[in-house]
Backbone as JSON Lines, residues from 0, in Angstrom:
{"i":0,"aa":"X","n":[-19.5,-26.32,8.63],"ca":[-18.11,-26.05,8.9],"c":[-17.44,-25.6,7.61]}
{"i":1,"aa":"X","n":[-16.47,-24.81,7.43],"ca":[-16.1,-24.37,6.47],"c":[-15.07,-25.01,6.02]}
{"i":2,"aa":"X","n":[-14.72,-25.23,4.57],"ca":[-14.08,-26.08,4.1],"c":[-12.69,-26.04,3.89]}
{"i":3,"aa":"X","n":[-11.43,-26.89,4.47],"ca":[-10.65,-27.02,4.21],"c":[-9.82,-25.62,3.44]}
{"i":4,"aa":"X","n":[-10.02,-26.09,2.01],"ca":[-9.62,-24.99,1.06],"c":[-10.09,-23.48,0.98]}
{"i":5,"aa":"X","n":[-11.0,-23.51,1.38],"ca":[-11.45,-21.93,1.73],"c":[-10.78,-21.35,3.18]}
{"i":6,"aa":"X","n":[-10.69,-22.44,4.09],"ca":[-9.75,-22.01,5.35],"c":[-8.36,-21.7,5.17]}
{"i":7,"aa":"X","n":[-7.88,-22.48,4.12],"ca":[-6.56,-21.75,3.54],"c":[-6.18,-20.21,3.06]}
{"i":8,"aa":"X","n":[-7.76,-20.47,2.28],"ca":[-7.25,-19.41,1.68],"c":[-7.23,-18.12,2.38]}
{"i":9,"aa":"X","n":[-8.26,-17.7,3.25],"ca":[-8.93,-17.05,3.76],"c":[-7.03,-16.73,4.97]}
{"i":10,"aa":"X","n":[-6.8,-17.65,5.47],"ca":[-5.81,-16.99,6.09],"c":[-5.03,-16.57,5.1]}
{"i":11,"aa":"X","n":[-4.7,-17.14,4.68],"ca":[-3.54,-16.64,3.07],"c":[-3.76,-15.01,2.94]}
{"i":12,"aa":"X","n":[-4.8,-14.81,2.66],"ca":[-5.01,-13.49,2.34],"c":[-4.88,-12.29,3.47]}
{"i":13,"aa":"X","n":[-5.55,-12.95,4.97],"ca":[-5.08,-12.4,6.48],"c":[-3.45,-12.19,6.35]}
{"i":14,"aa":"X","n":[-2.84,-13.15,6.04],"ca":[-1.57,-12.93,6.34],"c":[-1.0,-11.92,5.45]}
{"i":15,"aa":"X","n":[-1.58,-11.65,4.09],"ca":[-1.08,-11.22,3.23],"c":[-1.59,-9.5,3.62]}
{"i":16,"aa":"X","n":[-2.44,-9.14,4.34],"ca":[-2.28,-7.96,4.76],"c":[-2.24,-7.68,6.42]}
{"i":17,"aa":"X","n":[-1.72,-8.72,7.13],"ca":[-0.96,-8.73,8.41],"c":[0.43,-8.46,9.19]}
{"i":18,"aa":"X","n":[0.58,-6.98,8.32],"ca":[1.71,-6.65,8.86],"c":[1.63,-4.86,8.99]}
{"i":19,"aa":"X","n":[2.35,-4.47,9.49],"ca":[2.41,-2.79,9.22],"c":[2.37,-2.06,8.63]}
{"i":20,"aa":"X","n":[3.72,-2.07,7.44],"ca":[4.11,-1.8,6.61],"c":[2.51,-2.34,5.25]}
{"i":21,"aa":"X","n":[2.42,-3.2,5.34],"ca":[1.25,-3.83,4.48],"c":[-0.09,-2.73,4.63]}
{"i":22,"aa":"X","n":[-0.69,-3.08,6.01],"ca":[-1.47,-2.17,6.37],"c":[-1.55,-1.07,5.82]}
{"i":23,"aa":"X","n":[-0.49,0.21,6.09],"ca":[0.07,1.32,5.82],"c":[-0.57,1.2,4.18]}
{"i":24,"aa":"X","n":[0.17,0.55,3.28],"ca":[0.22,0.52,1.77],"c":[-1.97,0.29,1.49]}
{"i":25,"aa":"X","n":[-2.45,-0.67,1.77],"ca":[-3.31,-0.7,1.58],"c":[-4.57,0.92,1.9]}
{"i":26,"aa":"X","n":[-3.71,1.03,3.26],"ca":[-4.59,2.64,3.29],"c":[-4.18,3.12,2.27]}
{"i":27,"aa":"X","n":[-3.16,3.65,2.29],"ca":[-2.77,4.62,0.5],"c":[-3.84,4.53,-0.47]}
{"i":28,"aa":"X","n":[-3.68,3.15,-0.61],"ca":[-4.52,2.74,-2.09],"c":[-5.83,2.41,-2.21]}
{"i":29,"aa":"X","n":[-6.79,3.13,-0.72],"ca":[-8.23,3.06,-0.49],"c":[-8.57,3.89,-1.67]}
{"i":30,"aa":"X","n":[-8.23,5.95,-1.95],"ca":[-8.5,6.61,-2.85],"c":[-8.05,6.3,-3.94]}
{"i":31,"aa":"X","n":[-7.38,5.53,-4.42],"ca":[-7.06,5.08,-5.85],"c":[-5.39,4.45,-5.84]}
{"i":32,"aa":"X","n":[-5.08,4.45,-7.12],"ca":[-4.27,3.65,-7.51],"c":[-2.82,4.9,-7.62]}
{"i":33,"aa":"X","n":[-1.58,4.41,-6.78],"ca":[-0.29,4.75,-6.83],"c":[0.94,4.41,-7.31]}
{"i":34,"aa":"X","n":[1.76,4.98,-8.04],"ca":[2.99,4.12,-8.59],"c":[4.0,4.21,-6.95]}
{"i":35,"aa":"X","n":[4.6,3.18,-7.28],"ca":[5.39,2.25,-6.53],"c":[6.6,3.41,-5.76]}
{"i":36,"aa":"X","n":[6.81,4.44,-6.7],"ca":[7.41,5.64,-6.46],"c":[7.09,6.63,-5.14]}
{"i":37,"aa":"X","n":[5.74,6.59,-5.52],"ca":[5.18,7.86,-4.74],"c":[4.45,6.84,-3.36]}
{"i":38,"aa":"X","n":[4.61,5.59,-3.46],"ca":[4.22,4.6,-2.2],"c":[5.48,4.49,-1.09]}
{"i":39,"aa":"X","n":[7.04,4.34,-1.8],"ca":[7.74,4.17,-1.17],"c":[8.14,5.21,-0.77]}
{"i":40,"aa":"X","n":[7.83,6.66,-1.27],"ca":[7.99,7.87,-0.41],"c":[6.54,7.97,1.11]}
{"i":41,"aa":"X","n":[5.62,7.29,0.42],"ca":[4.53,7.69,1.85],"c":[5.13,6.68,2.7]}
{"i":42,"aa":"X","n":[6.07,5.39,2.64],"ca":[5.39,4.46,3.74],"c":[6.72,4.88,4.17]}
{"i":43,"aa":"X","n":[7.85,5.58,3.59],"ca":[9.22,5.73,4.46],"c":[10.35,4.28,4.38]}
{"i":44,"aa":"X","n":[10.34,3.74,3.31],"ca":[10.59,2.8,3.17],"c":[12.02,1.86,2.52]}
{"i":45,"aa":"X","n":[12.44,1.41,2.24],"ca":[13.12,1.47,1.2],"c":[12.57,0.75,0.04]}
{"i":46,"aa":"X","n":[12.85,0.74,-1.09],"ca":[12.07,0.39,-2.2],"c":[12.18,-0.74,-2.6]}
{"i":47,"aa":"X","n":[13.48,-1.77,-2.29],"ca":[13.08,-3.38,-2.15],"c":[12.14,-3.77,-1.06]}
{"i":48,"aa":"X","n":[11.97,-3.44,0.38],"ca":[11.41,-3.78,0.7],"c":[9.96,-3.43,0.28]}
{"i":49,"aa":"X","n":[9.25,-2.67,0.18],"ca":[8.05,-1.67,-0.59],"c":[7.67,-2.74,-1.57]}
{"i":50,"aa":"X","n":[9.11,-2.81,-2.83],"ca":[8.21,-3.75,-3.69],"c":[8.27,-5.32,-3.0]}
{"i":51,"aa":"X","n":[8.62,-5.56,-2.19],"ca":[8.57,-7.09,-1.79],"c":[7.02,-7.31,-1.26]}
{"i":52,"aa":"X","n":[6.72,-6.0,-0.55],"ca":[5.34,-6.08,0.52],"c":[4.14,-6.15,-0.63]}
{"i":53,"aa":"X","n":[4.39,-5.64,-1.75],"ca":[3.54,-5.05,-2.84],"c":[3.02,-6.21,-3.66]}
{"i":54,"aa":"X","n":[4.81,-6.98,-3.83],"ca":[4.04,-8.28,-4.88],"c":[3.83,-9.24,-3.99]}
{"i":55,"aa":"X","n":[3.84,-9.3,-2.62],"ca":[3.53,-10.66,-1.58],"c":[1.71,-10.02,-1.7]}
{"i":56,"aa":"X","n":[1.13,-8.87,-1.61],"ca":[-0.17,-8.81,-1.47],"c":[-0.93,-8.77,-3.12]}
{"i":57,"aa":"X","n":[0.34,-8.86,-4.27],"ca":[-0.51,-8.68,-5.42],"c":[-0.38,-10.18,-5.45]}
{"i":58,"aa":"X","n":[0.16,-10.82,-4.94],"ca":[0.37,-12.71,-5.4],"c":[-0.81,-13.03,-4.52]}
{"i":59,"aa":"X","n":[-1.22,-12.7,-3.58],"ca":[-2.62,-13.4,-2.57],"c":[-3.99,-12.43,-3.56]}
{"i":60,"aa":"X","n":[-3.33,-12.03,-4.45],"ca":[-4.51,-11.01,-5.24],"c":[-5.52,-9.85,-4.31]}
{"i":61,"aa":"X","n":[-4.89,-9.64,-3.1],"ca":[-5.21,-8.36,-2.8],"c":[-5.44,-7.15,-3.39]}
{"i":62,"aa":"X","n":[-3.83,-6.66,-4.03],"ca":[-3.57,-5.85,-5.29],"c":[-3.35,-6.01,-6.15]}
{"i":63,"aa":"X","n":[-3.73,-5.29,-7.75],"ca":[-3.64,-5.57,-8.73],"c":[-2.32,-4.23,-9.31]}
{"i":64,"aa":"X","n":[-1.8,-4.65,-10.22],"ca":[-1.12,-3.38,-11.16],"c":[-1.33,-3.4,-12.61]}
{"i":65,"aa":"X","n":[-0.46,-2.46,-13.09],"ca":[-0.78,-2.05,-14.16],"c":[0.56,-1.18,-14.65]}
{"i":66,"aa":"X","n":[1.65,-1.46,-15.36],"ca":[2.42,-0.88,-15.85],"c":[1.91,0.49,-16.59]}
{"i":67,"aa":"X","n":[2.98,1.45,-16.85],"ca":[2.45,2.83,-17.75],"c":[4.11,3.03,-18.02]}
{"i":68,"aa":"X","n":[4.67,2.51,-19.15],"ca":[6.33,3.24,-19.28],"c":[6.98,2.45,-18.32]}
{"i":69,"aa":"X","n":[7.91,3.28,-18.24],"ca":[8.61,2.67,-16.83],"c":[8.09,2.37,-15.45]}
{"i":70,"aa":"X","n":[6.97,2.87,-14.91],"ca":[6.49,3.27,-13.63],"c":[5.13,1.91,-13.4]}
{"i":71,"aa":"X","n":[5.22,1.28,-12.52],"ca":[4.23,0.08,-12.28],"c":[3.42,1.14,-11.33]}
{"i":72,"aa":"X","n":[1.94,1.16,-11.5],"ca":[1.0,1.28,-10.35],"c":[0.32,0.32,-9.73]}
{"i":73,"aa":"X","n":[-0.4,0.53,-8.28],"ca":[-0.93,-0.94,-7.86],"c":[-2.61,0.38,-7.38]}
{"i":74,"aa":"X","n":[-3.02,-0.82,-7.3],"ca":[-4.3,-0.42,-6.4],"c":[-4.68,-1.39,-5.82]}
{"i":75,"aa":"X","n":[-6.05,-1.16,-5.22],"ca":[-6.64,-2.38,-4.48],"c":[-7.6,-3.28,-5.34]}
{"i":76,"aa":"X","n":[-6.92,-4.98,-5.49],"ca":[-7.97,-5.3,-6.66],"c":[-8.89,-6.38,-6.18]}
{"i":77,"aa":"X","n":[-9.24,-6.09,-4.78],"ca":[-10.43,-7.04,-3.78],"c":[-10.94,-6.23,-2.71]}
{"i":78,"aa":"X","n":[-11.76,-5.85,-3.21],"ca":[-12.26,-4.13,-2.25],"c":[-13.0,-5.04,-1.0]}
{"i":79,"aa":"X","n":[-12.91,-6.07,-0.64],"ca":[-13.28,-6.88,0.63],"c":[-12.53,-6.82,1.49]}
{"i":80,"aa":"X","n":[-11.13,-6.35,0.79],"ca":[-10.25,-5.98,1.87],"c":[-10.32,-5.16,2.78]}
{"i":81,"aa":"X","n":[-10.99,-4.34,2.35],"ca":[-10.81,-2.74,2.76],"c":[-12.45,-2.87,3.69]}
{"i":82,"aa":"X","n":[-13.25,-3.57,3.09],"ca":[-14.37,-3.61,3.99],"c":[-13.88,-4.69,5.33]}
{"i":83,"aa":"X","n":[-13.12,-5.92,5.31],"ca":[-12.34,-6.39,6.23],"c":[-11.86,-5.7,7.56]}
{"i":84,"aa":"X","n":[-10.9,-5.15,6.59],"ca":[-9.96,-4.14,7.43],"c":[-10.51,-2.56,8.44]}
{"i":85,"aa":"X","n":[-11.97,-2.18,7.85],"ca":[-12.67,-1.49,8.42],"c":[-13.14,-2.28,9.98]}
{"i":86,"aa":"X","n":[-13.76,-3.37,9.84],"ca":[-13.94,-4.13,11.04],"c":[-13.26,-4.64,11.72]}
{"i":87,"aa":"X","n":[-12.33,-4.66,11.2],"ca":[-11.13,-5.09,12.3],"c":[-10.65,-3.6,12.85]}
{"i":88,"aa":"X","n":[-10.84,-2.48,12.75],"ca":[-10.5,-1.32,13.02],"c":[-11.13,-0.85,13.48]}
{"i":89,"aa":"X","n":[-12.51,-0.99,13.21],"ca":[-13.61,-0.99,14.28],"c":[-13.75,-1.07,15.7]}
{"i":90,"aa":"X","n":[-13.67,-2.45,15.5],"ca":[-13.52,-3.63,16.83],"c":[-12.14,-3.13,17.48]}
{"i":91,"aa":"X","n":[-11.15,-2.32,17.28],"ca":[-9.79,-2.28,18.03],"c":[-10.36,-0.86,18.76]}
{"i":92,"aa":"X","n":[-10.92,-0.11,17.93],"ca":[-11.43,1.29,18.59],"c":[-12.1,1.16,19.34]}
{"i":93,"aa":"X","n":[-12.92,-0.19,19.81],"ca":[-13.99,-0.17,20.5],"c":[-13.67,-0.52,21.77]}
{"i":94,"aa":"X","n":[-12.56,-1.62,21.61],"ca":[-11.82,-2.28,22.76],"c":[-11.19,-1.07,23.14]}
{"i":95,"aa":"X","n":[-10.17,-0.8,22.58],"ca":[-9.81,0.84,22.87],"c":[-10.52,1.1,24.01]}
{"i":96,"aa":"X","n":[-11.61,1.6,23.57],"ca":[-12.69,2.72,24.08],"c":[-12.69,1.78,25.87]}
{"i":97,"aa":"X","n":[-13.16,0.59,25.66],"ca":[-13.64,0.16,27.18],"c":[-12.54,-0.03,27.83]}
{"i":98,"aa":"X","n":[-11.0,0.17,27.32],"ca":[-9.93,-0.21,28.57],"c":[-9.92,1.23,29.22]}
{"i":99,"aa":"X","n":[-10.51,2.26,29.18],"ca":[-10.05,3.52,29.49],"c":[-10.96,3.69,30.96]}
């Protein structure tokens, strides 16, 4: 059975890319790393909310950044995510597929 503290965490991190807007940001940052600028122009956003979604998934350590000057970039700094998030995208296409 899996332990307590790893069951925490493990949702912690679900939750931390369980939302839309979240989702959205993490695709972006499959090909590399974006400043916060050119994120809140792809997701349509406004830019408190953008950076709120940004440091709730860099605090579960999803994403990592990296200042340059004025401009913060993030990328993805637990590429399990992205292998995660493939199977769960998977599995929705598939269900998909048999309600038709």
């Amino acid at each position: 059975m899996i332990d307590n503290n790893i069951a925490k965490h493990v949702a912690e991190v679900l939750k931390a890319v369980a939302h839309p807007a979240r989702l959205k940001i993490v695709e972006l940052l499959v090909p590399g790393e974006m400043n916060v600028g050119d994120i809140v122009r792809a997701v349509s956003e406004k830019q408190a909310i953008t950076s709120q979604q940004l440091n709730m998934m860099k605090d579960k350590g999803v994403l990592g950044s990296r200042r340059d000057g004025s401009k913060v970039y993030y990328h993805i700094e637990n590429k399990n995510v992205i292998r995660l998030l493939d199977c769960i995208y998977d599995h929705c296409e598939q269900e998909k597929g048999t309600r038709r």
